[in-house]
LUMLO-297219 format. One record per atom (N, C-alpha, C): x, y, z; residue in three letters. Coordinates in steps of 0.02 Angstrom, whole numbers, padded with zeros to 5 digits, always signed. Atoms other than C-alpha are relative to their C-alpha. Layout:
<atoms>
XYZALA;...
</atoms>
This chain:
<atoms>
+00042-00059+00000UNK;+00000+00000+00000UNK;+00044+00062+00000UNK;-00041-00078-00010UNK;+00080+00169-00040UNK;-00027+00044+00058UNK;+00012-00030-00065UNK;+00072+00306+00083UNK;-00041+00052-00023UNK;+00064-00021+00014UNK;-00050+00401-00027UNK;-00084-00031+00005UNK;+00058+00031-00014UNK;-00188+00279-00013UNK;+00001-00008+00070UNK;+00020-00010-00054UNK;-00145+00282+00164UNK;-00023+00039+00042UNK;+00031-00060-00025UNK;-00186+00448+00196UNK;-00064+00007-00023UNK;+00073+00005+00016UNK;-00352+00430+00099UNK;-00037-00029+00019UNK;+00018+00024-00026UNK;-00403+00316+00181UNK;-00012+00017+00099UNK;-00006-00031-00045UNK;-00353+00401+00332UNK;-00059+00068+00031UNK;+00040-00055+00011UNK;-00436+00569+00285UNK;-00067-00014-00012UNK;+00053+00000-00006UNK;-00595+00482+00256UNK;-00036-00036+00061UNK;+00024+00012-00089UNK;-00594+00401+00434UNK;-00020+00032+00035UNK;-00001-00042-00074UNK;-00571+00534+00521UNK;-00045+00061-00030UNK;+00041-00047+00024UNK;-00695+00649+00404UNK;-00085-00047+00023UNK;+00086+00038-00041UNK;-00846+00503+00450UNK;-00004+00024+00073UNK;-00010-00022-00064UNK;-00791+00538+00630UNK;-00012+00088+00019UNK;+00009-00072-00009UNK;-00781+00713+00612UNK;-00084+00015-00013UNK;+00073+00003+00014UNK;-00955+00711+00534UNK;-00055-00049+00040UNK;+00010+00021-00050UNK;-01013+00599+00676UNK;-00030+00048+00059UNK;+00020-00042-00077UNK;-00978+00714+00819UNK;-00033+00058-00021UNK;+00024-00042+00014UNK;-01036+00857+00726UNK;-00087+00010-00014UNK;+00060+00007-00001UNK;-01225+00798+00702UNK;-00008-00039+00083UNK;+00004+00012-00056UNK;-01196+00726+00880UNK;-00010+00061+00040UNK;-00018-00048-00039UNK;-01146+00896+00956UNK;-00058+00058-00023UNK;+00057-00054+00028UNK;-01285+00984+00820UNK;+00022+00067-00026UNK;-00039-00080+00015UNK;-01157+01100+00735UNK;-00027+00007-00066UNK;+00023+00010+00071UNK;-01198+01150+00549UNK;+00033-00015-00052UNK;+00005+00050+00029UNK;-01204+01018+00452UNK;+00042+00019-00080UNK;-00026-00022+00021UNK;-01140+01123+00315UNK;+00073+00021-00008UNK;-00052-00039-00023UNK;-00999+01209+00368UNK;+00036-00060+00038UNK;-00046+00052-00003UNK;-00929+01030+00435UNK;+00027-00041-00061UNK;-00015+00020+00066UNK;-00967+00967+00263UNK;+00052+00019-00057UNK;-00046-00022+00038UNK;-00869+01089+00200UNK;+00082+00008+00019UNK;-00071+00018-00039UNK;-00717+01073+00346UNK;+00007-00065-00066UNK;-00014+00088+00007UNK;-00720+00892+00295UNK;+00033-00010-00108UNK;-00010-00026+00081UNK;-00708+00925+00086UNK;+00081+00014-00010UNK;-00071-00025+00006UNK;-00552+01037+00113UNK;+00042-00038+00045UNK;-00063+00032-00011UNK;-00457+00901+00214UNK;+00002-00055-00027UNK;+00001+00062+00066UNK;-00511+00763+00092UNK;+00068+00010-00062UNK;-00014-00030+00065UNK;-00444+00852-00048UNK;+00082+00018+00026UNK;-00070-00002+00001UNK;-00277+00909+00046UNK;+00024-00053+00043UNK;-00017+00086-00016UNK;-00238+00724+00112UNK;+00020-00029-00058UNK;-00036+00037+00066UNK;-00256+00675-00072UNK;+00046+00018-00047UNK;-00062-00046+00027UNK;-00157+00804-00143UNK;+00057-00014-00012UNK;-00074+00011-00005UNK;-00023+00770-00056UNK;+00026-00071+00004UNK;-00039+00061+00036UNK;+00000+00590-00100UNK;+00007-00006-00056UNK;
</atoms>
């Protein structure tokens, strides 16, 4: 496994999680969606 698919895989762990606590905690739903987007995207980038 290269260490780009490990970070994608990574970045979409921890973006379910992130999107988890954030409908847990009742933040907007939006504005996590869109956290979560921009660390997808620079996770995959940079492999």
């Amino acid at each position: 496994m290269k260490i780009g698919d490990y970070l994608i895989i990574l970045a979409v762990t921890l973006v379910a999680v992130i999107i988890c606590f954030a409908i847990y905690r009742g933040d907007a739903l939006l504005t996590t969606l869109q956290f979560a987007l921009v660390m997808t995207v620079a996770a995959s980038s940079s492999g």
